[in-house]
C-alpha positions as CSV (number, residue, x, y, z in Angstrom):
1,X,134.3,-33.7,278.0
2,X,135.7,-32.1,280.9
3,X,138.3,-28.7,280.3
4,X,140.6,-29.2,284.0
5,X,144.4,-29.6,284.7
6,X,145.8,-32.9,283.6
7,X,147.6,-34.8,285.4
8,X,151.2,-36.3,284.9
9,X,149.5,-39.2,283.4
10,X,147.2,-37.4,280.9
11,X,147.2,-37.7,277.4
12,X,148.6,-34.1,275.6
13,X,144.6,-33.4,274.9
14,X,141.4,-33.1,277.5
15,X,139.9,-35.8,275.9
16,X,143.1,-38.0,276.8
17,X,142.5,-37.2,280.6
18,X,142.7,-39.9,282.8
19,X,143.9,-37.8,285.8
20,X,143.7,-34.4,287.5
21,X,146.4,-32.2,289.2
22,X,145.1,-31.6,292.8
23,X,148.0,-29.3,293.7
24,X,145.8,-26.5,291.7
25,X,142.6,-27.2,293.2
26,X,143.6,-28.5,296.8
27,X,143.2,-25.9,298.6
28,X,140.1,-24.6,296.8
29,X,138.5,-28.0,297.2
30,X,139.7,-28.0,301.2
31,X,138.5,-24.5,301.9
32,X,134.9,-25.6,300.4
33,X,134.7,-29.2,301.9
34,X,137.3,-29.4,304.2
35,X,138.3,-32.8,302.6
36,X,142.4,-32.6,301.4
37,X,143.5,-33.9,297.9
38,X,146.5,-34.9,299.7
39,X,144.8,-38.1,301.4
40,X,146.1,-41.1,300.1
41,X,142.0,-42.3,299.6
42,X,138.9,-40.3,299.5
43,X,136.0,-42.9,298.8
44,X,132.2,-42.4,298.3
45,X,130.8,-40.3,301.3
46,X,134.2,-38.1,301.2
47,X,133.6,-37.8,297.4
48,X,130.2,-36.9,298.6
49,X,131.3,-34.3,300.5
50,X,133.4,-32.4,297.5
51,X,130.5,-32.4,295.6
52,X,128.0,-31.2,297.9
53,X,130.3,-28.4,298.9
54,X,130.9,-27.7,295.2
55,X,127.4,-27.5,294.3
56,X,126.3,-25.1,297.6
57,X,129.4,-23.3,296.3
58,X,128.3,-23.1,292.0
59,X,124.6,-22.2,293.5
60,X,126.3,-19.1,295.3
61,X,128.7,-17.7,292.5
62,X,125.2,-18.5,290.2
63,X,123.6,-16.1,292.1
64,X,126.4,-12.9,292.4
65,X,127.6,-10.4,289.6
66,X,129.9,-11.5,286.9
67,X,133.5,-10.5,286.9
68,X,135.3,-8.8,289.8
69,X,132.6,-9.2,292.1
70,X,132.1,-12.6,291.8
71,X,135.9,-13.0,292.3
72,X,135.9,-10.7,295.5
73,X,132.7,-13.2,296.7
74,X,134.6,-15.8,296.0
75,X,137.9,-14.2,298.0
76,X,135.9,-13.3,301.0
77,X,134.3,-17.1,301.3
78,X,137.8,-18.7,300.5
79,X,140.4,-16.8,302.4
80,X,143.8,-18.4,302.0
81,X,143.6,-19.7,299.1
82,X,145.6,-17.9,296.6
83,X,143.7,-15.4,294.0
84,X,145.1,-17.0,291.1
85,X,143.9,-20.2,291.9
86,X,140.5,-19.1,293.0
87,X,140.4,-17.8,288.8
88,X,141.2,-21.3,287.8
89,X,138.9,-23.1,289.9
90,X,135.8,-21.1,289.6
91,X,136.3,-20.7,285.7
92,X,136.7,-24.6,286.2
93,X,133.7,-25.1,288.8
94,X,130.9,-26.3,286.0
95,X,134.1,-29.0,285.2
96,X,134.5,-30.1,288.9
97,X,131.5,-30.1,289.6
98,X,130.8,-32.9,286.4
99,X,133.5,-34.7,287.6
100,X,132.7,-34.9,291.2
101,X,129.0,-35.9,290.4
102,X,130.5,-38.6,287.7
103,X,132.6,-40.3,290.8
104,X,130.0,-39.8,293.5
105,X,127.7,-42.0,291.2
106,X,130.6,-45.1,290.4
107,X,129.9,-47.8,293.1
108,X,133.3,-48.4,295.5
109,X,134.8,-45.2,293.7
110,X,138.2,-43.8,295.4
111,X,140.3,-41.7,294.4
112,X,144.4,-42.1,294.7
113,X,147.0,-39.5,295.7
114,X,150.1,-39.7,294.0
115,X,153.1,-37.4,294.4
């Protein structure tokens, strides 16, 4: 089971989730990969992409101090996306990072933007 923001058509629990909000991890996921959650389709080697990105990312915040320096790391590599966000997404990261690999390994995978 995967702990990230529902979307508007997840169940009211995590194990209910049958989508994600992108709005609070677009720009965190564009700043790493440079692939937008706003796309109307992101298929297998775009998916690809998020998760590589993710990974080289996890493997750097893996190897920094916990707490505020991980956060300032994490600030410096990221600039422009908001501080609150960057919170959520790396508390998140182990979560994305499942989900990604899970949809990088499903054959003709795409994922939908809807807004």
């Amino acid at each position: 089971s995967i702990r990230i923001c529902g979307g508007m058509f997840s169940g009211p629990v995590p194990e209910t989730c049958t989508s994600f909000r992108g709005k609070v991890y677009a720009d965190f996921i564009e700043a790493l990969s440079g692939v937008s959650l706003y796309e109307e389709s992101i298929t297998g080697p775009r998916i690809q992409q998020i998760l590589t990105s993710l990974v080289e990312f996890k493997n750097m915040i893996d190897n920094t101090s916990p707490g505020y320096k991980r956060l300032a790391f994490a600030v410096e590599k990221l600039k422009g996306v908001p501080q609150n966000y960057l919170e959520e997404n790396i508390g998140n990261l182990d979560d994305l990072v499942t989900m990604f690999s899970a949809y990088a390994k499903i054959e003709g995978a795409e994922l939908v933007s809807w807004y």
